[in-house]
TORLOGU-920057 format. One record per atom (N, C-alpha, C): atom name; x, y, z. Coordinates in steps of 0.2 Angstrom, whole numbers. Example, Ala and Ser with C-alpha at 12.3 -4.5 7.8 and 13.67 -1.06 7.14 Angstrom:
<nodes>
@atome->N, x->66, y->-28, z->39 $
@atome->CA, x->62, y->-22, z->39 $
@atome->C, x->66, y->-16, z->39 $
@atome->N, x->64, y->-11, z->35 $
@atome->CA, x->68, y->-5, z->36 $
@atome->C, x->64, y->0, z->39 $
</nodes>
This chain:
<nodes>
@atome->N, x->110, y->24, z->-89 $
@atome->CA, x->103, y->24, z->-91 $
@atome->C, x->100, y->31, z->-87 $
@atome->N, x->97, y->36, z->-90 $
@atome->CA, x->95, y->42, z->-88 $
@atome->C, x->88, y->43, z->-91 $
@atome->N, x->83, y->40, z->-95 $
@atome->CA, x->78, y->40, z->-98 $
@atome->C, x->73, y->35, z->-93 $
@atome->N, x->69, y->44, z->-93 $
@atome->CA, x->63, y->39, z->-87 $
@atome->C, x->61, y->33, z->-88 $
@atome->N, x->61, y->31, z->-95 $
@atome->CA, x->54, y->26, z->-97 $
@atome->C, x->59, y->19, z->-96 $
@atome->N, x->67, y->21, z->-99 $
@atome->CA, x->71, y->14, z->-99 $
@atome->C, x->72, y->14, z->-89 $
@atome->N, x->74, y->18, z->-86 $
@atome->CA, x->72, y->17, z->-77 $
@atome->C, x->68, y->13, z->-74 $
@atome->N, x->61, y->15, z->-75 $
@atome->CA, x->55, y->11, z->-76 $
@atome->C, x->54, y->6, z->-74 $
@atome->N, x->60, y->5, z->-83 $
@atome->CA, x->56, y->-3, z->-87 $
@atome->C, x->62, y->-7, z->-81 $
@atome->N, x->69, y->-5, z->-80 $
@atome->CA, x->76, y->-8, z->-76 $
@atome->C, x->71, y->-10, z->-69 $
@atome->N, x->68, y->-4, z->-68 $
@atome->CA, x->65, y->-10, z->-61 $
@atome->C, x->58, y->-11, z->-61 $
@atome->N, x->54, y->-11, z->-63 $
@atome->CA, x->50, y->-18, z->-66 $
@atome->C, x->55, y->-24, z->-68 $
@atome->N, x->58, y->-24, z->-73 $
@atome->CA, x->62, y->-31, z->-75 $
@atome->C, x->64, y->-35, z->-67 $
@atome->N, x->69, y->-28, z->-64 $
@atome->CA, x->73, y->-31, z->-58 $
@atome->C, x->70, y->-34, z->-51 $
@atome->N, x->63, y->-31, z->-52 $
@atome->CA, x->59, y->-31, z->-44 $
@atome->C, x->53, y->-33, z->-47 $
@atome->N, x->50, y->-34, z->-54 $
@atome->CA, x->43, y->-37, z->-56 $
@atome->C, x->38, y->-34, z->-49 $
@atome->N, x->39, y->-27, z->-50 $
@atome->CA, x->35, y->-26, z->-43 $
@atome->C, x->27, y->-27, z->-44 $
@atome->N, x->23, y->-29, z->-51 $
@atome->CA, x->15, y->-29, z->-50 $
@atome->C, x->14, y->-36, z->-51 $
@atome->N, x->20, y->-41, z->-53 $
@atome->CA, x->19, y->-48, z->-54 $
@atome->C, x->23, y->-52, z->-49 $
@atome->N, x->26, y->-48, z->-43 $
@atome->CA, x->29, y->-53, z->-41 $
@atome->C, x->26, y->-57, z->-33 $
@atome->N, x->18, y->-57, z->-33 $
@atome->CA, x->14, y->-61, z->-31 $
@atome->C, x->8, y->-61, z->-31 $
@atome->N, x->5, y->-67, z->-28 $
@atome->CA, x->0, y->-71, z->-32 $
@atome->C, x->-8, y->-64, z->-32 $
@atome->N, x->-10, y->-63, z->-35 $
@atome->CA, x->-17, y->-58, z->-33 $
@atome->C, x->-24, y->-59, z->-31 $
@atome->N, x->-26, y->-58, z->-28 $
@atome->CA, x->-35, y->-61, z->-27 $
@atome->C, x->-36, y->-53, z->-21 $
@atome->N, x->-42, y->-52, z->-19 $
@atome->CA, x->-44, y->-47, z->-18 $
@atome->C, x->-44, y->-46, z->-12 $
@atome->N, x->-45, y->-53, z->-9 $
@atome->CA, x->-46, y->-56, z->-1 $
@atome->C, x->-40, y->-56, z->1 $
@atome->N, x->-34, y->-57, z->-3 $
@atome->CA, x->-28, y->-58, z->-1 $
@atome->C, x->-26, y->-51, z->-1 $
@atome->N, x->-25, y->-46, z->-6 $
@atome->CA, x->-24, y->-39, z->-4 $
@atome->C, x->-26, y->-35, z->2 $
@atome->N, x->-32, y->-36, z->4 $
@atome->CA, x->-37, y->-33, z->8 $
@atome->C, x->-34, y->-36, z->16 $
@atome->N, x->-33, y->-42, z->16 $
@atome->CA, x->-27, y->-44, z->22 $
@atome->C, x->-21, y->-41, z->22 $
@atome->N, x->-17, y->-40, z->16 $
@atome->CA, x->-10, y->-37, z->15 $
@atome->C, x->-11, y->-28, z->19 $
@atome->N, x->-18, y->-26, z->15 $
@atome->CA, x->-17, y->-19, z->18 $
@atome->C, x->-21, y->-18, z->25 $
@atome->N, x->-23, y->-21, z->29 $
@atome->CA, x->-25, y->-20, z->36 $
@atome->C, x->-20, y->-25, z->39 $
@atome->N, x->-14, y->-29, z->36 $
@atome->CA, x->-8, y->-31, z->40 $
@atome->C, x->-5, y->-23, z->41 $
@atome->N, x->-3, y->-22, z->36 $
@atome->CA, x->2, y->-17, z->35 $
@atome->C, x->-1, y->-8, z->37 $
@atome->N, x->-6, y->-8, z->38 $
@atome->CA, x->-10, y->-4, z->39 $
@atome->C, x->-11, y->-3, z->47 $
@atome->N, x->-11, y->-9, z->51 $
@atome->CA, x->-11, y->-12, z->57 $
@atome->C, x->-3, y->-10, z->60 $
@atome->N, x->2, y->-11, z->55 $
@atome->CA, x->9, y->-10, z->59 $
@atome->C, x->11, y->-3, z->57 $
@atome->N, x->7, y->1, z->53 $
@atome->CA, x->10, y->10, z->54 $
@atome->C, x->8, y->15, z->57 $
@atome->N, x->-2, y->10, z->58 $
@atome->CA, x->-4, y->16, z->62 $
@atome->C, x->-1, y->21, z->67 $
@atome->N, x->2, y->18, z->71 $
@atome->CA, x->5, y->25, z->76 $
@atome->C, x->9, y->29, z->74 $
@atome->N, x->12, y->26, z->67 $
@atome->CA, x->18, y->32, z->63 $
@atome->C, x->12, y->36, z->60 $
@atome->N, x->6, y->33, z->57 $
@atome->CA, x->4, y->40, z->52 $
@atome->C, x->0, y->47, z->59 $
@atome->N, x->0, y->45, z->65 $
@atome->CA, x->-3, y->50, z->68 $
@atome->C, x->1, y->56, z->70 $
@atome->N, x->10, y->52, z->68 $
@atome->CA, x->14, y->58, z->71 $
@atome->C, x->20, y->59, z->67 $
@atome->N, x->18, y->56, z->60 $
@atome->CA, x->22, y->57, z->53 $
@atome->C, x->19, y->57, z->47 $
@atome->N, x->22, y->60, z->43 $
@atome->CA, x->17, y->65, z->38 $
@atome->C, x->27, y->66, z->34 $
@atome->N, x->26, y->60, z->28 $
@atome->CA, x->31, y->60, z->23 $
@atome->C, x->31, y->67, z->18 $
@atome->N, x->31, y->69, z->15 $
@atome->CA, x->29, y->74, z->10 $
@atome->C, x->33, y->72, z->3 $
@atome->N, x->34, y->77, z->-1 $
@atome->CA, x->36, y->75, z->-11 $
@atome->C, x->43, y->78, z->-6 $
@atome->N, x->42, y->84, z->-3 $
@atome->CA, x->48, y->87, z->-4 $
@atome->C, x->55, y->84, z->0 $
@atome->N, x->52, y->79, z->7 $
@atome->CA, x->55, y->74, z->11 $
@atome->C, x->59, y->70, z->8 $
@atome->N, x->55, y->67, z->3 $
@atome->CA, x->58, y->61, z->-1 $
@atome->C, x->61, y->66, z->-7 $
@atome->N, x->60, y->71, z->-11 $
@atome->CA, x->65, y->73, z->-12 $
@atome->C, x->71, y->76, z->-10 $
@atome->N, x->72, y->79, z->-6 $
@atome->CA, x->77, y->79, z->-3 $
@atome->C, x->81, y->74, z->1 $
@atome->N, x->79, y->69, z->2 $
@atome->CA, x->83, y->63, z->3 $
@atome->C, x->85, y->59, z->-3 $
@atome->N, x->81, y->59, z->-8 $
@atome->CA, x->84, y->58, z->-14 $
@atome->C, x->91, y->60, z->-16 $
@atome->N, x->92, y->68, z->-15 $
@atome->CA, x->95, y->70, z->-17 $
@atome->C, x->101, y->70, z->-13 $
@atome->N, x->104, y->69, z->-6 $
@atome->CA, x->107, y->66, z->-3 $
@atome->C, x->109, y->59, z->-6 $
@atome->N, x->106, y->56, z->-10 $
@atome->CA, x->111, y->51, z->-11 $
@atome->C, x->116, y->50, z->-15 $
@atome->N, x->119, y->47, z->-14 $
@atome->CA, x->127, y->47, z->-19 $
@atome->C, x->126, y->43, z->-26 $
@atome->N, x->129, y->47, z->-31 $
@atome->CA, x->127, y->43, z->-36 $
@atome->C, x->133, y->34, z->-37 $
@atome->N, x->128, y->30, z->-39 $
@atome->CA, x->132, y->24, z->-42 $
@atome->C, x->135, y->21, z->-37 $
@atome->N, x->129, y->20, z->-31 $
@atome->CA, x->129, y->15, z->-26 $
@atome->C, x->124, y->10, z->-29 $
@atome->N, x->127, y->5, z->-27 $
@atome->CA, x->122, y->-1, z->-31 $
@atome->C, x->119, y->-6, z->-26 $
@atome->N, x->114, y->-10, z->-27 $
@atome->CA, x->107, y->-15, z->-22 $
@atome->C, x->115, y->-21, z->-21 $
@atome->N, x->117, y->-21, z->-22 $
@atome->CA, x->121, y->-29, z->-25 $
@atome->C, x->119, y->-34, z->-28 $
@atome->N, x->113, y->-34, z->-27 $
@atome->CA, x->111, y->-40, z->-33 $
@atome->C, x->109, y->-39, z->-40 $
@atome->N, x->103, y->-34, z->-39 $
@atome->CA, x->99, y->-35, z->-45 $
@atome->C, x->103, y->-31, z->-52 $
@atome->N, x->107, y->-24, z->-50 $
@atome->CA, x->110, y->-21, z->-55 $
@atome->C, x->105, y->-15, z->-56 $
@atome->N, x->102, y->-13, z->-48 $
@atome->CA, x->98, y->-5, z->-49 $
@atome->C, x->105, y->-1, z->-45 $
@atome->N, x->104, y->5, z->-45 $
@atome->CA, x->108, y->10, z->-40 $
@atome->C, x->105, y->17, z->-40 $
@atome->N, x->107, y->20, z->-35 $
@atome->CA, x->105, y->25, z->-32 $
@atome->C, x->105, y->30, z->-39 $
@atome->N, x->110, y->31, z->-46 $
@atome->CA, x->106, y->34, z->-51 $
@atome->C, x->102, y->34, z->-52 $
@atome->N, x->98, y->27, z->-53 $
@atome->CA, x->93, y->26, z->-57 $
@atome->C, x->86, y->29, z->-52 $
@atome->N, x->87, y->30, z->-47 $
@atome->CA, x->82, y->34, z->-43 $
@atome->C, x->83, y->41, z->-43 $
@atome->N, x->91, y->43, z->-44 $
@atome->CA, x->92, y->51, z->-45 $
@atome->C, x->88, y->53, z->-50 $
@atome->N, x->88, y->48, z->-54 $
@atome->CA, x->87, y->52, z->-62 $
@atome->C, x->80, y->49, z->-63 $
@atome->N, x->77, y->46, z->-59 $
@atome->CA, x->70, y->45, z->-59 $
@atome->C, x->67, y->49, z->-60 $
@atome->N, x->62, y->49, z->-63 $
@atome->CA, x->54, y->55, z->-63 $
@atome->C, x->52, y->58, z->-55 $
@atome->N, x->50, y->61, z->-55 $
@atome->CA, x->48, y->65, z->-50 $
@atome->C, x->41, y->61, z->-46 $
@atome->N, x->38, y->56, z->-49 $
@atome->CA, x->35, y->50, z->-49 $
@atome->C, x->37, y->48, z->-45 $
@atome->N, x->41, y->45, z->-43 $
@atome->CA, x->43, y->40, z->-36 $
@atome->C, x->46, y->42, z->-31 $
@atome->N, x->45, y->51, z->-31 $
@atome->CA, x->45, y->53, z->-23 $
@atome->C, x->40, y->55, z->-24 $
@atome->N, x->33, y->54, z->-26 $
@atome->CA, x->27, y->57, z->-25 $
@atome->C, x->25, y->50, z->-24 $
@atome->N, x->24, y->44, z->-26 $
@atome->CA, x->22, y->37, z->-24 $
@atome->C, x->26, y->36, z->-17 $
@atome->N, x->33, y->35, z->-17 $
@atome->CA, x->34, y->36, z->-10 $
@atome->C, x->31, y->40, z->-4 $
@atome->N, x->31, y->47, z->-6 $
@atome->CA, x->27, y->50, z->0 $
@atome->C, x->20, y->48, z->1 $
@atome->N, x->15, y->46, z->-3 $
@atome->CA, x->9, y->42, z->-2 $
@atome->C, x->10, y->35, z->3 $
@atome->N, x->13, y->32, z->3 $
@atome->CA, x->14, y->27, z->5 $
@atome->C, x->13, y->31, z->15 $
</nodes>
């Protein structure tokens, strides 16, 4: 699989990452002042960048795999450029 859009679709199916829990706004808003709470002291003295994560990207080997789901380290070589700029956002 080399086509960004079937990549994508391989993990949404594997990792359903916008449905795989419950949503309400109250419960969001607690999720990001948990998580917001446990990195503040990285974000004052780290600063990820597109080029960080790409470069780490590209250190990885290809056709290493999660062992479960059926993702591997291709599916992220050959990813869009898209999820090292969401990465570094985070």
């Amino acid at each position: 699989m080399t086509d960004c859009n079937h990549i994508a679709n391989a993990f949404a199916d594997k990792y359903e990452l916008y449905s795989s829990v419950e949503y309400s706004s109250e419960k969001m808003d607690a999720i990001k002042l948990d998580v917001s709470a446990g990195v503040e002291c990285f974000l004052r003295d780290y600063i990820v960048s597109f080029n960080d994560v790409s470069e780490a990207v590209n250190c990885l080997k290809f056709g290493k795999n999660d062992g479960y789901t059926g993702l591997s380290t291709s599916h992220i070589k050959y990813g869009p450029d898209e999820l090292c700029v969401n990465v570094g956002a985070w």
